[in-house]
C-alpha positions in Angstrom: 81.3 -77.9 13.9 84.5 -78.2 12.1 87.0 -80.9 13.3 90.1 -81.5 11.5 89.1 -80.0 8.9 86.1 -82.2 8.6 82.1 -80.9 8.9 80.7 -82.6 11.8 76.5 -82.1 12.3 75.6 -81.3 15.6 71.7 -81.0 16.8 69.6 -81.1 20.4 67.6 -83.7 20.6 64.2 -82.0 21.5 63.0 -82.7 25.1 59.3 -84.8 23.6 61.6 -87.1 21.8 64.4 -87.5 24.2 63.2 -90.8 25.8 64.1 -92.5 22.8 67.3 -91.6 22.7 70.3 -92.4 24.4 72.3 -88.9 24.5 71.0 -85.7 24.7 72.3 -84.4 21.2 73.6 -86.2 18.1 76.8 -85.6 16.7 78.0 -87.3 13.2 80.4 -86.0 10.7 79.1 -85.1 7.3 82.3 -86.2 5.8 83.4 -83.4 4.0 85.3 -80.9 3.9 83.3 -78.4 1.8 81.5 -76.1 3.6 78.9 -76.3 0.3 78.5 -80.1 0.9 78.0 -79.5 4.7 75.4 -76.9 4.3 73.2 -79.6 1.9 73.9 -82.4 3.7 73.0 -80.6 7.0 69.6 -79.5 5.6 68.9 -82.7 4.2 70.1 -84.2 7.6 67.5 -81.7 9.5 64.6 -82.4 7.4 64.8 -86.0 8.0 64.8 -85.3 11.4 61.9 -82.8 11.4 60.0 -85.8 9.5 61.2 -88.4 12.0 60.3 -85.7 14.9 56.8 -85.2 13.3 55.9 -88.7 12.8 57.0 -89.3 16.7 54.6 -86.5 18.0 51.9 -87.7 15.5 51.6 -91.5 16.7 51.4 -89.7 20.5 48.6 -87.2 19.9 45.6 -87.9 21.1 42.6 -88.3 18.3 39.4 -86.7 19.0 36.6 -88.3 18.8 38.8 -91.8 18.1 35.9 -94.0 19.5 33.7 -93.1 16.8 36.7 -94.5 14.3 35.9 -97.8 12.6 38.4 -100.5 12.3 38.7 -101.7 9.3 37.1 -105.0 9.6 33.9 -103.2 11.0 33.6 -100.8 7.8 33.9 -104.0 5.1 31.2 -106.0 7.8 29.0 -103.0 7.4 29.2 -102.4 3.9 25.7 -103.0 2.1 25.7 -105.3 -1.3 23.8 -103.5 -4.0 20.8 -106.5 -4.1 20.7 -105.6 0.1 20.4 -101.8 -0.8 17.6 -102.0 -3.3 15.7 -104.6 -1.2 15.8 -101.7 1.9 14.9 -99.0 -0.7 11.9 -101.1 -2.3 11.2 -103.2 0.5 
């Protein structure tokens, strides 16, 4: 979107990451007025909002099989020491 001569980005906010925001599509100028400038800046815009997306739908998936996950305090506990392993093998 051009607006006094300025390149403004304009992008739909997808409907699984809508609750987070407070408007339904964001709208910021890319202060410039080459259209070269806008079309970089509006891909780099887009990918951080892919990422951002991504990362969003990520932490909301479900994991299969997540009760079988160790915490990390459970894997150190259950770690054998090397004297502890060769006194089970030998033992």
């Amino acid at each position: 979107m051009i607006r006094e001569s300025v390149y403004y980005y304009v992008r739909h906010i997808p409907c699984d990451s809508a609750s987070i925001y407070s408007v339904t599509r964001l709208c910021f100028s890319l202060k410039t007025k080459s259209l070269k400038a806008a079309i970089r800046t509006s891909k780099s815009a887009t990918q951080h909002l892919e990422d951002y997306w991504l990362g969003l739908r990520l932490q909301n998936m479900d994991i299969p099989a997540i009760q079988v996950v160790r915490d990390s305090d459970e894997a150190n506990d259950a770690t054998l020491r090397l004297s502890e392993a060769c006194e089970l093998y030998l033992g």
